[in-house]
Phi, psi and omega in degrees: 000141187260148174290145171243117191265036187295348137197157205223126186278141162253087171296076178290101180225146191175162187303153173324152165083273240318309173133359188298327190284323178304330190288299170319000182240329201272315174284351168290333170096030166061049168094018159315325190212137166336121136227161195200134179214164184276343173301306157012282176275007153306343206238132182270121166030326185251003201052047177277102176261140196207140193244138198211119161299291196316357183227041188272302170316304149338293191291338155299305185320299185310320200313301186318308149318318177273321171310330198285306193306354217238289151313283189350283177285038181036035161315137239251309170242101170280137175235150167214115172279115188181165185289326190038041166299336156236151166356275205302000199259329182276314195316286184326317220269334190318281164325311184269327168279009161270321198266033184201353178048056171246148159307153171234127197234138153237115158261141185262094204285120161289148189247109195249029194222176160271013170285131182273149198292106194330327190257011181090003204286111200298155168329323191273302245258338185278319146237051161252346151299300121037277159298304180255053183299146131237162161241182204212109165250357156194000000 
């Protein structure tokens, strides 16, 4: 019997620069289907983005909030675009595809090019991410 993906959260996740937010749009079918990251509440209207640590927790929130709204209304593909460098970062998106009975996909985006990461984000601070990235291969 063949698996059927009718609906599936895609987690696209990798370091600034990587290439992750082009990719998540190039696989939404350029928006065809929701993609939602937390720069979303960074960014204004005009797409200006400005990162405010102290509200960083917001901006999980809103992400988590627009995924839930998105299963709710049984959308056939969810994307969450975000560095996800550790676990605990991944866990809510976990939770919500079960409880919402989507296939669950994570891609890990590798950075196989020379682009520099869209926010500004410094070098150090890109590999002080770097280190305690994890992954999970099996």
């Amino acid at each position: 019997m063949q698996e059927t993906f009718d609906k599936s959260l895609i987690i696209v996740r990798g370091l600034p620069g990587s290439g992750k937010s082009t990719l998540a749009k190039l696989l939404s079918e350029n928006g065809k289907y929701p993609v939602f990251s937390i720069d979303d509440y960074f960014t204004d209207a005009d797409g200006n983005y400005r990162f405010v640590f102290n509200e960083n927790y917001k901006a999980y929130a809103l992400c988590e909030m627009n995924c839930t709204q998105a299963m709710e209304a049984g959308i056939g593909k969810v994307f969450i675009d975000n560095v996800f460098s550790l676990d605990w970062e991944i866990e809510p998106y976990i939770k919500l595809a079960k409880e919402y009975s989507y296939s669950l996909f994570v891609m890990t985006v590798e950075k196989m090019h020379e682009g520099e990461n869209i926010h500004g984000v410094e070098m150090e601070q890109v590999q002080r991410m770097a280190e305690k990235y994890q992954v999970k291969l099996m």
